[in-house]
N, C-alpha and C positions, 0 to 999 in steps of 0.2 A: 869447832864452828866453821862453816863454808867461808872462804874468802869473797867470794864473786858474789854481789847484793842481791843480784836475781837469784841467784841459789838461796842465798838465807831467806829473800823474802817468800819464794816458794813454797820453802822450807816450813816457814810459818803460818802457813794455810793452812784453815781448819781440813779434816778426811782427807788431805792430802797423802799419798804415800811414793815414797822413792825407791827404786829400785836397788836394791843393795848389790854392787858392783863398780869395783875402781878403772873399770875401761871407759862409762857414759855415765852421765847425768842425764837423769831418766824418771819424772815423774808421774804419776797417775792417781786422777784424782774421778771417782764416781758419781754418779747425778749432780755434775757440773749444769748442764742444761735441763731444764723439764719438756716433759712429755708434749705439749703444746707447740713451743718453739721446735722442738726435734719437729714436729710431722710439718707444720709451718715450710721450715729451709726444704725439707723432703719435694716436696708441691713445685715450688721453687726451681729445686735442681730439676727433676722432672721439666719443668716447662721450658727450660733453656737450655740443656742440654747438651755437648758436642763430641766428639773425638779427641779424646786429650792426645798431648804431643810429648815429646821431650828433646832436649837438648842433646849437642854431641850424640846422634844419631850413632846407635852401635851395629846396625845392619841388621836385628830381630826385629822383623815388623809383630812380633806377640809382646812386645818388653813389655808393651803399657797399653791394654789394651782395654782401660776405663773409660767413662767419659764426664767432662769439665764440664762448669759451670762458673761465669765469673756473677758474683752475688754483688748488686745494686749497692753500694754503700747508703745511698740518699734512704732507700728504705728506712723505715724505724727497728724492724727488729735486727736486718742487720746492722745498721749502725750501733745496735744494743750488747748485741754479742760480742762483736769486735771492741765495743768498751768496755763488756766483761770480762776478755779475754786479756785484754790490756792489765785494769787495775790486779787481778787476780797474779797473770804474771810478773808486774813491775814494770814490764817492756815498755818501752817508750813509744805511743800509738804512732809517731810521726815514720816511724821507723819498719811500722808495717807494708806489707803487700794486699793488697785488696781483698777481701776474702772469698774463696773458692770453694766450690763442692764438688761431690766426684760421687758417681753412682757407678757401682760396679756389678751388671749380673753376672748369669750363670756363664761361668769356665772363665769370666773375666778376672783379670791378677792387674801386677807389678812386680816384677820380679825383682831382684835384689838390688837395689839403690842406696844412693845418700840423696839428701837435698842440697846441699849445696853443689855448687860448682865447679868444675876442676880448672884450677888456675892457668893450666895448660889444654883445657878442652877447646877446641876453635868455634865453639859461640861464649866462650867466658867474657870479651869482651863485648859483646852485645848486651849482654845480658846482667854486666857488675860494674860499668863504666860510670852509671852516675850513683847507684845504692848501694855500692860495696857488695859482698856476698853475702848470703844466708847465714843468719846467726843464730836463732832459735825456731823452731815447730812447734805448731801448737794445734794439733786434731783429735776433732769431734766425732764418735760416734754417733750415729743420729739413729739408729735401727738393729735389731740383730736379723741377719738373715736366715733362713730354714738351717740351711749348714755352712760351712767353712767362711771365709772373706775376715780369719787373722791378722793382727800384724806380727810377724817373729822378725826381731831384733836378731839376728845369726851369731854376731860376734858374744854375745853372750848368754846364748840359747834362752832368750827370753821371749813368750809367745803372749799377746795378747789378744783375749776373746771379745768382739765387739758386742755392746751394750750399750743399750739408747742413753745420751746425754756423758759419757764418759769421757774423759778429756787426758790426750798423751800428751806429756810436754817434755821437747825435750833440746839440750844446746848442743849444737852442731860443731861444737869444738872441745881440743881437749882442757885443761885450765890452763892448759901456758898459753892459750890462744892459737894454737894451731888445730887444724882443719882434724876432724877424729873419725877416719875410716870406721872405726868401731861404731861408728850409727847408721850402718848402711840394715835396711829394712826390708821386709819381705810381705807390699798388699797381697796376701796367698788368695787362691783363686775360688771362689763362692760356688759351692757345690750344689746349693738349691737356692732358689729368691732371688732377692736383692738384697745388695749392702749401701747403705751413702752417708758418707764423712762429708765435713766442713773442715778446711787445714787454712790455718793462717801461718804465716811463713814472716821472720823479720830480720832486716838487712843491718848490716854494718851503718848506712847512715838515711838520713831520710828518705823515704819514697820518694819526695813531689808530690804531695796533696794538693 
């Protein structure tokens, strides 16, 4: 049995499935969202739109060349999702980041990352001073695109195919609570369409809501 309660309770979600592998805790769970709400956020991301950024800048202006969206909390559907996403994973909502979308076209990627922070990168303190670091992921597919716009997990050649309302979850540490290079990710780059995800992200201690 899992030690870590988010584990177990995940664990206990109905179509839930875990990725068999002792490097990541890694689940995937299918028509998490329906079809409605997917095109709904789709609309959304589209009308707000921007050039997403990243932290500790690595000198590839291609690292990340999708684009963000910060989603309205006060909304009702997103405040709906974001408390689905909650009860579903345990996570403690006070402990989320706001929820974001990201629309990726053609030849658009991410190349190979983690989500958290490097405790030694020089915006870690900007950026983990009052919410601690990134502790768990939680992304949405909202769409499939004509072709490519994967996620592949590298460290242990695991590729996932994006499908509307599909949800990746996964903890950004290893269980002894250290930081787990093992979930560094690859958004591979959308060969025809469009791709667009909704990713919530939760920190070590509350946000400030």
């Amino acid at each position: 049995m899992p030690s870590d309660p988010i584990v177990a309770h995940l664990a206990a979600q109905p179509g839930i499935q875990k990725v068999p592998s002792p490097k990541l805790t890694l689940f995937v769970k299918r028509a998490f969202l329906d079809a409605d709400a997917c095109a709904a956020l789709v609309a959304m991301i589209d009308a707000a739109r921007r050039p997403s950024t990243i932290s500790d800048f690595n000198g590839d202006a291609a690292f990340r060349t999708s684009e963000t969206c910060d989603l309205p909390h006060a909304d009702p559907l997103v405040a709906r999702v974001d408390a689905t996403i909650a009860a579903f994973t345990g996570l403690d909502p006070l402990h989320g980041e706001p929820l974001q979308g990201q629309r990726y076209a053609v030849g658009q990627e991410f190349k190979p990352h983690t989500d958290y922070f490097e405790p030694n990168g020089v915006d870690y303190a900007r950026y983990c001073s009052v919410a601690g670091n990134r502790t768990w992921t939680a992304m949405i597919y909202l769409n499939v695109p004509e072709a490519g716009g994967a996620t592949r997990f590298k460290a242990v050649d695991k590729t996932v195919q994006p499908e509307p309302g599909k949800l990746l979850c996964w903890d950004n540490h290893r269980p002894d609570g250290s930081l787990n290079p093992a979930t560094i990710h690859h958004g591979m780059k959308v060969r025809a369409g469009t791709k667009y995800v909704v990713t919530k992200w939760y920190r070590e201690k509350p946000w400030g809501w």
